[in-house]
C-alpha positions as semicolon CSV with decimal commas, in nm:
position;residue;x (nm);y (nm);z (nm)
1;X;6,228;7,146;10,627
2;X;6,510;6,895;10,720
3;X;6,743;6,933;10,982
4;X;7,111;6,882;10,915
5;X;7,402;6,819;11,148
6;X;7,759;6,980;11,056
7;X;8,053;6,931;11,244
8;X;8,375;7,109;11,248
9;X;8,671;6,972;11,097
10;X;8,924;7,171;11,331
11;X;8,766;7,156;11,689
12;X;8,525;6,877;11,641
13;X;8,200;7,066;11,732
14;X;7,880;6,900;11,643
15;X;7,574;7,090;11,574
16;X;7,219;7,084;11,407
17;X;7,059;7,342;11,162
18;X;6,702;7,343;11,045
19;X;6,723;7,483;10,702
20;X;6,530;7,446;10,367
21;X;6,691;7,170;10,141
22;X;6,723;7,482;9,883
23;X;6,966;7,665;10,126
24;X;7,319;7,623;10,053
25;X;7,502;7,420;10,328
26;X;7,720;7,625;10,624
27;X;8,121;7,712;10,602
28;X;8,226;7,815;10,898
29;X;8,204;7,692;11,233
30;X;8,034;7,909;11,500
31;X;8,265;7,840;11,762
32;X;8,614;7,872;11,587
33;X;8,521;7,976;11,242
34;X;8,671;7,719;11,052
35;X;8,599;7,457;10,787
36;X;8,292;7,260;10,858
37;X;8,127;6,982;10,691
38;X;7,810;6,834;10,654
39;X;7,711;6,480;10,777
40;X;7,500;6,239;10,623
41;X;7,290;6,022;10,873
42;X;7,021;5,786;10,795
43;X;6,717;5,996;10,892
44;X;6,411;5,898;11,019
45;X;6,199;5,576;10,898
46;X;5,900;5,561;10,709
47;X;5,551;5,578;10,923
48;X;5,258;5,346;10,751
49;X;4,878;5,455;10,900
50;X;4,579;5,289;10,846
51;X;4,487;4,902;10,771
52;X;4,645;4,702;10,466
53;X;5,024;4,740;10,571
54;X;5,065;4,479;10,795
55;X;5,074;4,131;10,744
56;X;4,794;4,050;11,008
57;X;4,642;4,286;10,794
58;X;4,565;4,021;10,571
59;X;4,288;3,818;10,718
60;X;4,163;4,077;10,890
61;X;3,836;4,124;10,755
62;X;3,510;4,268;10,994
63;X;3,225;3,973;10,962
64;X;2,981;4,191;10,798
65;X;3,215;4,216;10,521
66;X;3,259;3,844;10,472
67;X;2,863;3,811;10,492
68;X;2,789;4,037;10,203
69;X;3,037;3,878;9,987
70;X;2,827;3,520;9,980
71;X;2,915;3,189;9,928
72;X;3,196;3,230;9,670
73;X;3,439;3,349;9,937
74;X;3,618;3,068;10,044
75;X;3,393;2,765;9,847
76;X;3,610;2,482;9,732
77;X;3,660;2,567;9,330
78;X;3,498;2,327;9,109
79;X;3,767;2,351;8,830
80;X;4,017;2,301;9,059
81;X;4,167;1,963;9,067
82;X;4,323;2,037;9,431
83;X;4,039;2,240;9,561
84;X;4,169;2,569;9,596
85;X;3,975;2,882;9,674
86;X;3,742;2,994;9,432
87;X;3,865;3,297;9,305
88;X;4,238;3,259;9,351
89;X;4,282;2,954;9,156
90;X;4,518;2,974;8,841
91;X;4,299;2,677;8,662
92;X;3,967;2,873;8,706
93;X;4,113;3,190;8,560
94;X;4,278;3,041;8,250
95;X;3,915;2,894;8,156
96;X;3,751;3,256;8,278
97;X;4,010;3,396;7,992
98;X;3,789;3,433;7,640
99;X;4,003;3,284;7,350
100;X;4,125;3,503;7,038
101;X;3,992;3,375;6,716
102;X;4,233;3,366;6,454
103;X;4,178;3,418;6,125
């Protein structure tokens, strides 16, 4: 459940409110009894856990892992003409690609 901050619109008292985001919002301040309003803040920020959201992240892999995926990981690729990794290069997949017969 949320928490929302009113304030008052006559005596400029500022309070919070844990409520469901089903409840309808408050009316009446608690100190005067008068108008209130609801404000809109930004909340907080999105938490990531675990591995794979970072950008170090991205090389990050444990050396067992990079021993059982043999020699294709990181050869030079035969196809292509600038040697590129084999397995990320854009020549190599085309000619992986099987070719529709027509009729």
């Amino acid at each position: 459940m949320p928490t929302y901050e009113y304030e008052c619109k006559s005596c400029s008292f500022n309070f919070e409110v844990f409520q469901a985001m089903s409840d309808p919002p408050l009316k009446e301040c608690p100190k005067c009894n008068k108008e209130i309003r609801r404000l809109i803040f930004g909340g907080a920020g999105v938490i990531f856990k675990g591995s794979g959201f970072y950008v170090t992240d991205k090389g990050a892999k444990s050396a067992s892992l990079q021993k059982s995926e043999g020699a294709s990981s990181g050869s030079p690729c035969s196809t292509c003409p600038s040697g590129g990794e084999a397995g990320k290069c854009p020549a190599a997949a085309e000619k992986a690609k099987p070719e529709s017969k027509s009729a």
